[in-house]
C-alpha positions as a Markdown table, in Angstrom:
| # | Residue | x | y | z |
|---|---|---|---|---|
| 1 | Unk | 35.0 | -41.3 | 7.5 |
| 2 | Unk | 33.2 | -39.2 | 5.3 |
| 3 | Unk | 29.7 | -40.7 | 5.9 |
| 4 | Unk | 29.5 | -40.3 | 9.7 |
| 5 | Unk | 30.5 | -36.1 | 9.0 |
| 6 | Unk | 27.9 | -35.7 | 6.4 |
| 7 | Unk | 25.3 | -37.3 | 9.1 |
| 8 | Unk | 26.3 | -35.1 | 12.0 |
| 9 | Unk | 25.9 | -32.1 | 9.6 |
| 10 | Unk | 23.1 | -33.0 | 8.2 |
| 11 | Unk | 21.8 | -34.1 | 12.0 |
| 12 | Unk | 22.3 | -30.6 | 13.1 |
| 13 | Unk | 21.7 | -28.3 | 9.7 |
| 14 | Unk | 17.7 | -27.7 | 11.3 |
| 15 | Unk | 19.7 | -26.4 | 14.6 |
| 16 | Unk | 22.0 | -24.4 | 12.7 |
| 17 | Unk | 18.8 | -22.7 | 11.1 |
| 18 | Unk | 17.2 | -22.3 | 14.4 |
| 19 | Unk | 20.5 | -19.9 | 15.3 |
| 20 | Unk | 20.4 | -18.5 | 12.3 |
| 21 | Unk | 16.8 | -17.1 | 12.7 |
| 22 | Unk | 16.7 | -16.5 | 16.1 |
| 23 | Unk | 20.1 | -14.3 | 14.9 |
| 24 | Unk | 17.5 | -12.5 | 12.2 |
| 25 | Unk | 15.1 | -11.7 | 14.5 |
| 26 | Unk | 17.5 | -10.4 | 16.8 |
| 27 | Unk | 18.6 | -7.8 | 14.3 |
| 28 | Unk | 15.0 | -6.8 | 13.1 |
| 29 | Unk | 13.8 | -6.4 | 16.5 |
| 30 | Unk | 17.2 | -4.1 | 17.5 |
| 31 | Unk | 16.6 | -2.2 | 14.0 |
| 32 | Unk | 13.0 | -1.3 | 14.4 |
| 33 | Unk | 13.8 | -0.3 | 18.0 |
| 34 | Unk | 16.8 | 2.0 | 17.1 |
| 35 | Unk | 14.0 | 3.7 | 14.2 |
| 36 | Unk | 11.1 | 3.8 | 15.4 |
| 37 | Unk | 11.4 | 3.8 | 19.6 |
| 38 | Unk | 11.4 | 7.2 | 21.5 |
| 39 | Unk | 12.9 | 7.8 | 25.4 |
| 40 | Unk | 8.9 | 8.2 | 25.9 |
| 41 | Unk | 7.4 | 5.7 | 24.3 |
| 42 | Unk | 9.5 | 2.1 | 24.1 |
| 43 | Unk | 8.6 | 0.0 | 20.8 |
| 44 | Unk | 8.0 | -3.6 | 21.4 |
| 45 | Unk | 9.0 | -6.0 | 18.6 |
| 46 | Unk | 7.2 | -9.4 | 18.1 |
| 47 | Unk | 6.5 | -11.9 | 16.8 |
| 48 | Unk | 9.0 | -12.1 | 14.0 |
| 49 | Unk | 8.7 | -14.3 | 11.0 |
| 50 | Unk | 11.5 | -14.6 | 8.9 |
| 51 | Unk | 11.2 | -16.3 | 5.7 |
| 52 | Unk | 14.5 | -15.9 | 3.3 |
| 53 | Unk | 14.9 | -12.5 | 2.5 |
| 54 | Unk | 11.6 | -11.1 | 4.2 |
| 55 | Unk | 10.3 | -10.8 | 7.2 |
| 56 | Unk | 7.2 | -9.4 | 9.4 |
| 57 | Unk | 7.3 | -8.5 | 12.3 |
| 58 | Unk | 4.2 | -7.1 | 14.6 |
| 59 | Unk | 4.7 | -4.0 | 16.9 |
| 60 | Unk | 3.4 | -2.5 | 19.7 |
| 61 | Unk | 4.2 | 1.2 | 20.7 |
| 62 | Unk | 1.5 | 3.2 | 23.2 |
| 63 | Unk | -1.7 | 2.3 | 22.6 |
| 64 | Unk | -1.0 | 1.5 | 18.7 |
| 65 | Unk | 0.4 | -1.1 | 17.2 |
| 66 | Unk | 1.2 | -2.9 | 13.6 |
| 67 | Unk | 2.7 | -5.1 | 11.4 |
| 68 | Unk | 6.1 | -3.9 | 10.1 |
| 69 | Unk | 7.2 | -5.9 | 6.2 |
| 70 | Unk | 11.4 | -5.9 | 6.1 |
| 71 | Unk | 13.3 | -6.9 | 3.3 |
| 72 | Unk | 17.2 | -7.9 | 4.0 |
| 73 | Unk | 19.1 | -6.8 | 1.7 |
| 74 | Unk | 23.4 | -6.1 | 0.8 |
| 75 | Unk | 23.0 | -3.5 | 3.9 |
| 76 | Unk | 21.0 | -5.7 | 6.2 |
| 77 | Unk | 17.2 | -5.2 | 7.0 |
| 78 | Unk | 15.1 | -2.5 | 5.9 |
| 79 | Unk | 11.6 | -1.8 | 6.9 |
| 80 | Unk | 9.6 | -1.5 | 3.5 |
| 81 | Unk | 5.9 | -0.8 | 4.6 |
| 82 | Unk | 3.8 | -0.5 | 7.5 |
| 83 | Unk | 0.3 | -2.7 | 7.7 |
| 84 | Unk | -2.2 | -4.0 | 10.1 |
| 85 | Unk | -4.0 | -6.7 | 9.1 |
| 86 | Unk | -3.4 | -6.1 | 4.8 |
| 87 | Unk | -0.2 | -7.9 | 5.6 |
| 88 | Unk | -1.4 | -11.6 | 6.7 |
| 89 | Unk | -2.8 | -11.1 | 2.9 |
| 90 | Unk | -0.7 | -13.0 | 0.6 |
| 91 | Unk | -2.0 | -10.5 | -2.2 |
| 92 | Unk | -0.5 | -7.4 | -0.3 |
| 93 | Unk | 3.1 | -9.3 | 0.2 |
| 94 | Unk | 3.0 | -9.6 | -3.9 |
| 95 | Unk | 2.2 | -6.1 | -4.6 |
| 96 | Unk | 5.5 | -5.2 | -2.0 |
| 97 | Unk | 7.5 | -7.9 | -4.6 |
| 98 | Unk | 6.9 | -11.6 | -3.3 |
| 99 | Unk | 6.1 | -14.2 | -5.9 |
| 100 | Unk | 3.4 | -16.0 | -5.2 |
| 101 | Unk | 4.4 | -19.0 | -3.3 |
| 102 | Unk | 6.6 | -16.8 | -1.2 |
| 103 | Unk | 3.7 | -15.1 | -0.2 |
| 104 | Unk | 1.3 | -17.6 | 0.7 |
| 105 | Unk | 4.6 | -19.6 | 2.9 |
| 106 | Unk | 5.1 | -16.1 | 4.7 |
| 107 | Unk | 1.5 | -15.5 | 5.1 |
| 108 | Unk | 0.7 | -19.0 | 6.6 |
| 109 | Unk | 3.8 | -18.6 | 9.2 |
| 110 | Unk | 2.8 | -14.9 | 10.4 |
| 111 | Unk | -0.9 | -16.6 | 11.3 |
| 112 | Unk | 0.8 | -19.1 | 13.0 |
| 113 | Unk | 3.4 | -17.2 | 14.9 |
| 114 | Unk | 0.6 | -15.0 | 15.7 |
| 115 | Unk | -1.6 | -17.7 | 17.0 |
| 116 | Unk | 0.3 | -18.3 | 20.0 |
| 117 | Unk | 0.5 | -14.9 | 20.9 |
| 118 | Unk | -2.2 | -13.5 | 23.6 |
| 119 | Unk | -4.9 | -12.4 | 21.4 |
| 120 | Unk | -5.0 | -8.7 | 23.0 |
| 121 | Unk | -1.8 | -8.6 | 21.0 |
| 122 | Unk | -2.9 | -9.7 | 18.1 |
| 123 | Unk | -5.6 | -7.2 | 18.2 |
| 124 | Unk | -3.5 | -4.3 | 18.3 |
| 125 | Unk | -1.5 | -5.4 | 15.5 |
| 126 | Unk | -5.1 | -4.5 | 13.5 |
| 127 | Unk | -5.3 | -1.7 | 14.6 |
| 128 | Unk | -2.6 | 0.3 | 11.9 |
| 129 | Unk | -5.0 | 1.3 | 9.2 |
| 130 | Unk | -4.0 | 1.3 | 5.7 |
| 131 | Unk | -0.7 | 0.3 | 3.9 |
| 132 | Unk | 2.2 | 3.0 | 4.1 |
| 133 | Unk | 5.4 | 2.8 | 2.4 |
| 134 | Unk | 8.5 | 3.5 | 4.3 |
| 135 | Unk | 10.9 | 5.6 | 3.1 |
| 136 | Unk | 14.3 | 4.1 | 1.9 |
| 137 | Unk | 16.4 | 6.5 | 4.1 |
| 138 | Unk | 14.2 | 6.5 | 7.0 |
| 139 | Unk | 14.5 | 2.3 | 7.7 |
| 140 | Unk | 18.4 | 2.8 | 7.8 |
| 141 | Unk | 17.7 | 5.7 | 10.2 |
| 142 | Unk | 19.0 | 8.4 | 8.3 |
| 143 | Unk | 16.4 | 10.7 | 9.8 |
């Protein structure tokens, strides 16, 4: 009896996974929205690549756009930094606390999320220059 229960779980832990992320990306899309969006200028989220308990996900807002790092944490997601392309480096994702196999994984599945996005998109995404830290307060929107 106890066989043909551990198969079915183990049959359907890869779609319990799927939920489970497409739940994550979900909530990072609706956090960066309630931040960072204005009546004026509407913030799309996307792709979102969730690995454990960090996540990047690439923006668009205007004529801008970016690559956002989160972190989950006890309080949910948080937006640590803001990048353009500095965060498909696996070197940046270790300076923001990543260990090193972490960051190469996360790296790897950004590129490939990315790579079947329209590349117009992924252009923008370069466009953020530099590396800026977000504040603490800021990414749980106490503005």
């Amino acid at each position: 009896m106890k066989a043909p229960i551990l198969a079915l779980l183990l049959a359907c832990s890869p779609l319990l996974a799927t939920a489970d992320t497409a739940s994550e990306q979900q909530s990072i899309q609706q956090l960066m929205r309630h931040n960072f969006e204005r009546p004026d200028s509407p913030l799309d989220v996307g792709p979102v690549t969730v690995q454990d308990d960090y996540a990047v996900a690439g923006w668009l807002q205007d004529q801008r756009g970016g690559r956002a790092l989160l972190r989950k944490g006890p309080h949910g997601w948080r937006v640590v930094l803001c990048a353009g392309d500095s965060l498909l480096d696996p070197a940046t994702l270790r300076s923001a606390g990543l260990n090193e196999q972490d960051s190469a994984q996360l790296s790897q599945a950004v590129r490939q999320a990315e790579s079947e996005q329209p590349i117009e998109r992924v252009k923008q995404f370069a466009l953020f220059q530099g590396v800026v830290k977000v504040d603490k307060d800021a990414a749980h929107g106490n503005h």
